[in-house]
C-alpha positions as CSV (number, residue, x, y, z in Angstrom):
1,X,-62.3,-18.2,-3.2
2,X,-61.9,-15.0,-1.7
3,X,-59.8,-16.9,0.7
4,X,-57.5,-18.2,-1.6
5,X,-56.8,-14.6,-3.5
6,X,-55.8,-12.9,-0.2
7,X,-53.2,-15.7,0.6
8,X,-52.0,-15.5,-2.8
9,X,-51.6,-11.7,-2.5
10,X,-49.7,-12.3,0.4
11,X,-47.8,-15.0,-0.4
12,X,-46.5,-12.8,-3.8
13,X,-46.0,-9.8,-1.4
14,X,-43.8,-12.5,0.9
15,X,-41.8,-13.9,-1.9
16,X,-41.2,-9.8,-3.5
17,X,-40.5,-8.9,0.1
18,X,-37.8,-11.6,0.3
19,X,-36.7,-10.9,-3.4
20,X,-36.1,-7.2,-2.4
21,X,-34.2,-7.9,0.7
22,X,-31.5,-10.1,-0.8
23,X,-31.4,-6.7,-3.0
24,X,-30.9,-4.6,-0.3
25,X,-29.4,-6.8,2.2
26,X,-25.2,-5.7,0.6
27,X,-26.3,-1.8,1.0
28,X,-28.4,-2.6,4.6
29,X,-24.9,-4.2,5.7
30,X,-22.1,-2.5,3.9
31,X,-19.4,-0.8,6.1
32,X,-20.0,3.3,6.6
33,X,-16.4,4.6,7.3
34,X,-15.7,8.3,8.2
35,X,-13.3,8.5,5.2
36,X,-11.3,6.7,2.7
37,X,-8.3,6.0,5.0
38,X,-10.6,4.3,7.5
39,X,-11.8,2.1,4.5
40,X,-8.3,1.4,3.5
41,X,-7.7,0.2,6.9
42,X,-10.8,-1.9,6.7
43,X,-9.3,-2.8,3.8
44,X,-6.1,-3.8,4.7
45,X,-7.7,-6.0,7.7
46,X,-9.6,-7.7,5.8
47,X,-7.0,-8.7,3.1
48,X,-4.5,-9.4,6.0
49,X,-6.7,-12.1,7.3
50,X,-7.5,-13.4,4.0
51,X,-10.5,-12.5,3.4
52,X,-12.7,-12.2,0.6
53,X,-13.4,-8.0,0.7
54,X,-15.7,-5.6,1.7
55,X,-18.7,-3.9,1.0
56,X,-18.8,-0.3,1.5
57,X,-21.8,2.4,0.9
58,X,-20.7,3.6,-2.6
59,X,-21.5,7.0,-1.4
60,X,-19.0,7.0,1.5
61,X,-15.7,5.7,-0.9
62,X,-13.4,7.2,-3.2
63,X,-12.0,4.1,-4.8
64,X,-9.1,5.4,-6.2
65,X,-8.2,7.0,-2.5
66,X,-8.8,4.1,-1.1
67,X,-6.3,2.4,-3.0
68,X,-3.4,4.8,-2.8
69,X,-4.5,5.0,0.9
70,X,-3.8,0.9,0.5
71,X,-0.9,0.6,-1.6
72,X,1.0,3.0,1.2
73,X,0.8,0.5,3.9
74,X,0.7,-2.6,2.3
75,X,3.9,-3.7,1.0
76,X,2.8,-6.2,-1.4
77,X,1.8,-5.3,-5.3
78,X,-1.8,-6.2,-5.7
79,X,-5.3,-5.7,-7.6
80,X,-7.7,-3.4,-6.2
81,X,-11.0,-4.6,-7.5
82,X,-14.3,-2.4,-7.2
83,X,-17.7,-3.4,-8.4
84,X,-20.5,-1.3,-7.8
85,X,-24.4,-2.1,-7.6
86,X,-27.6,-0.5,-8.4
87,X,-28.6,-0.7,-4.5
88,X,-25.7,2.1,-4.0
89,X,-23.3,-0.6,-2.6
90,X,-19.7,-1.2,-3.7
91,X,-17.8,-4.2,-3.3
92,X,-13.8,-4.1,-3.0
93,X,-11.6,-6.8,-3.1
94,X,-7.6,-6.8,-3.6
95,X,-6.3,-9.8,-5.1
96,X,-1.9,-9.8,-4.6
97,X,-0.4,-11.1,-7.4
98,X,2.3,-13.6,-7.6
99,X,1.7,-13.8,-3.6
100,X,4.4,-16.5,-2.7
101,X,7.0,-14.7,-4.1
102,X,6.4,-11.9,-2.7
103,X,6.2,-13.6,1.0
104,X,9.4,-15.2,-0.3
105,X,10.7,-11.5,-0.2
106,X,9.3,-10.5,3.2
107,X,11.2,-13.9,4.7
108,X,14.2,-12.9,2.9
109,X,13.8,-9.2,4.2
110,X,13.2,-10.8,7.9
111,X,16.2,-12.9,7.8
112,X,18.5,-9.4,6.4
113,X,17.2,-7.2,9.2
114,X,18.0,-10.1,11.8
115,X,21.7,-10.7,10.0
116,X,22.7,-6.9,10.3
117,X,22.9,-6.7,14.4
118,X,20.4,-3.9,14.5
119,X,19.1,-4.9,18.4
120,X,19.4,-2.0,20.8
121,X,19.9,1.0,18.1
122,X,18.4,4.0,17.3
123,X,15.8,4.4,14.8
124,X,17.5,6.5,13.1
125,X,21.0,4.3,12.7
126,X,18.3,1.3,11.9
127,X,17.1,3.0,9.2
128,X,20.3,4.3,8.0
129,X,21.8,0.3,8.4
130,X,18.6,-0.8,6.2
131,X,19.0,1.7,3.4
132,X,22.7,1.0,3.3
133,X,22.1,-2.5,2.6
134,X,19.3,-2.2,0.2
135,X,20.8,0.3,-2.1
136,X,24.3,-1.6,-1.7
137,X,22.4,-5.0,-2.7
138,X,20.3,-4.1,-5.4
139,X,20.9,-2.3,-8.7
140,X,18.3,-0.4,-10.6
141,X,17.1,-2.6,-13.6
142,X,17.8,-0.2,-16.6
143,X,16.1,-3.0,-19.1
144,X,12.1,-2.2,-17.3
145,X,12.0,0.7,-20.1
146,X,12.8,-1.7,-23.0
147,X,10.0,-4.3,-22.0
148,X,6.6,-3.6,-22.9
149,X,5.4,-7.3,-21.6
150,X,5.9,-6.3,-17.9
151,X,3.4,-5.0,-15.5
152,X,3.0,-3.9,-11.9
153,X,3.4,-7.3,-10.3
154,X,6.4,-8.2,-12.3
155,X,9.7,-8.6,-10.0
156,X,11.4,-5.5,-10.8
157,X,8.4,-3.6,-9.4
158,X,8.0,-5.8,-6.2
159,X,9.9,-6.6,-3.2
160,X,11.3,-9.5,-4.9
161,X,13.3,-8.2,-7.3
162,X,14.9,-6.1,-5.5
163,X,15.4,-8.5,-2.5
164,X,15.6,-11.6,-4.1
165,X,17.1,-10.8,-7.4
166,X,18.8,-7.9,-6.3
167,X,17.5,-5.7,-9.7
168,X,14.3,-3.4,-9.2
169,X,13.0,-0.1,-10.0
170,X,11.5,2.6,-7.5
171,X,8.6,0.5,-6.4
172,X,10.4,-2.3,-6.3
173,X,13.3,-0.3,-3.9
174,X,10.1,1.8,-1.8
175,X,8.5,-1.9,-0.9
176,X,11.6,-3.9,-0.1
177,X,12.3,-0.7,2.5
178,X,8.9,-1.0,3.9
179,X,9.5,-4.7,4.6
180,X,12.9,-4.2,5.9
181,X,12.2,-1.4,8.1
182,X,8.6,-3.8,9.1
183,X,11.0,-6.9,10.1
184,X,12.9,-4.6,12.6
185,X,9.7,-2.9,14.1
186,X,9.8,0.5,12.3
187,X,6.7,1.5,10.4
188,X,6.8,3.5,6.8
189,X,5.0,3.8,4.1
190,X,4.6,4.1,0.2
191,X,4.9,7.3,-1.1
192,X,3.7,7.1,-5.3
193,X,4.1,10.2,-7.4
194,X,2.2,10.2,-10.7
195,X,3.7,13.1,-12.2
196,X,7.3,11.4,-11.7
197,X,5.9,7.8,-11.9
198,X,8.1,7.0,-9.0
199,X,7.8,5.8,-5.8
200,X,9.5,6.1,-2.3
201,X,9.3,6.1,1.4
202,X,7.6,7.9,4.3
203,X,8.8,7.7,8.2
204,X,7.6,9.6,10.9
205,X,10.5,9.9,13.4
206,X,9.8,12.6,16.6
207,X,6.1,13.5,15.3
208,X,7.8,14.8,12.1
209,X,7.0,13.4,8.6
210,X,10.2,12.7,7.0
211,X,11.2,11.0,3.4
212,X,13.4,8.2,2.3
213,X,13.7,7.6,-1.3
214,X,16.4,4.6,-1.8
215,X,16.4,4.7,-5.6
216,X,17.4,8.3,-6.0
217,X,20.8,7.2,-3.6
218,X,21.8,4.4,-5.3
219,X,23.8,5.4,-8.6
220,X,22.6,4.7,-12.0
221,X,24.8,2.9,-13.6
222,X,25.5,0.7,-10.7
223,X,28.6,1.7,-8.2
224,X,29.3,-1.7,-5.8
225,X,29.3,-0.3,-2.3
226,X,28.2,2.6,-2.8
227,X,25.4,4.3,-0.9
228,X,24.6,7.9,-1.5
229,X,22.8,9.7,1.0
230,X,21.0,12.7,-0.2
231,X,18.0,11.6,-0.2
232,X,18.1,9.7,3.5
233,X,15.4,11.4,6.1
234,X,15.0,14.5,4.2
235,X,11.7,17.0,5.3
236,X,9.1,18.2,2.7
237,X,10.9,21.4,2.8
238,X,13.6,19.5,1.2
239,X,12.4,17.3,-1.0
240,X,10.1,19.6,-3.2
241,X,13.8,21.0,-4.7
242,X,13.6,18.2,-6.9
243,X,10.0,15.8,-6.3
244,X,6.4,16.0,-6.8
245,X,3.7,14.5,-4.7
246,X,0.2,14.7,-3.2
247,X,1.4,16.6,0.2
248,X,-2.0,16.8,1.8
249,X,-3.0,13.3,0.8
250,X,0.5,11.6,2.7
251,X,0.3,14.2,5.3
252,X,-2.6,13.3,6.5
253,X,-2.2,9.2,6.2
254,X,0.9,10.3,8.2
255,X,-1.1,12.1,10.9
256,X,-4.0,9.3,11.1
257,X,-1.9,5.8,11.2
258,X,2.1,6.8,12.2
259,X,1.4,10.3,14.6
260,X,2.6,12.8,12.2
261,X,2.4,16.2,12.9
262,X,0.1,18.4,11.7
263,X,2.6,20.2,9.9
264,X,4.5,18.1,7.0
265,X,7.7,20.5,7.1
């Protein structure tokens, strides 16, 4: 008899022990990165190969960093999706939104760059050629601010509308830039200002951090062939005269993925 209690004791302890384990097992193998960027590049990996997400040690993310840390180099609109547990774990996913048109975009933004004859330039003319042809091609859609059904997937705010149907507001212009400039080799990123609620781009040419904001040079209401250039490769210095923005935060996401400087002017 005594026999039997002791195997049942441990046969309870066994089944608690495994119990506990699939418990812990998330937080035992969750990913530890130094900072949110490095989680956003996890991230970005992961959702690049089509994965499923991540978990991450709650206690080593910022979710909200990680996804502005996100939205800047991916050039898609998506869902970031966080769920936390009680084991101290946090699982994030990202989930992009009317994908295939969106990829319709990026081919479209592929075949532009390879129509314009941009082979042997500078990256500097490149650039130039690029936001020439966006802001020439595309027209800012005035009627967003009348609709109350659209959201941050919707076309104006994507690639696709601005490449495909040629109408788009700033994030809209910002992404369609980064998958031009992507198609001919030339990394930027996704600049988001909450207190303007507007978006452009970020380019590091020469170690130096410098700006690109498409929407602000093409005129409102729409000018055919017209491209202004104020706002083409402007410093920090610069661009404060008339925009708001996290410095520190895009400074340092310039420094850690596209060898910015350590000084953003």
């Amino acid at each position: 008899m005594r026999f039997l209690k002791n195997f049942a004791w441990l046969l309870a302890g066994v089944c608690v022990g495994c119990l506990a384990g699939r418990m812990l097992l998330p937080w035992l193998t969750a990913e530890r990165p130094e900072d949110d960027f490095a989680a956003a590049q996890l991230l970005l990996e992961d959702t690049e190969k089509g994965g499923d997400g991540l978990w991450f040690r709650r206690d080593t993310v910022n979710a909200d960093r990680v996804y502005r840390a996100l939205e800047a180099q991916l050039p898609y609109a998506f869902t970031m999706h966080c769920k936390t547990y009680q084991d101290g774990s946090a699982e994030l996913s990202v989930e992009v939104e009317n994908r295939a048109a969106q990829e319709q975009a990026e081919a479209l933004a592929r075949a532009v760059a390879g129509s314009l004859g941009l082979e042997g330039m500078e990256r500097r003319a490149q650039l130039l050629a690029l936001h020439d042809w966006l802001v020439v091609n595309c027209a800012y859609d005035l009627s967003v601010g009348e609709s109350e059904a659209l959201d941050g997937a919707s076309p104006p705010f994507t690639a696709a509308g601005a490449l495909v149907g040629g109408k788009a507001v700033c994030m809209g212009y910002a992404r369609a830039y980064q998958m031009l400039c992507s198609a001919v080799g030339i990394e930027t990123f996704f600049v988001v200002s909450e207190g303007m609620n507007h978006a452009w781009n970020g380019v590091v040419l020469d170690g130096q951090l410098l700006f690109i904001d498409c929407t602000y040079d093409d005129p409102v209401p729409d000018r055919p062939g017209v491209a202004g250039h104020e706002y083409f490769l402007v410093d920090a210095q610069a661009l404060r005269r008339t925009h708001t923005w996290d410095e520190e935060f895009y400074q340092v996401l310039g420094s850690r993925f596209y060898g910015a400087g350590a000084d953003g002017d």
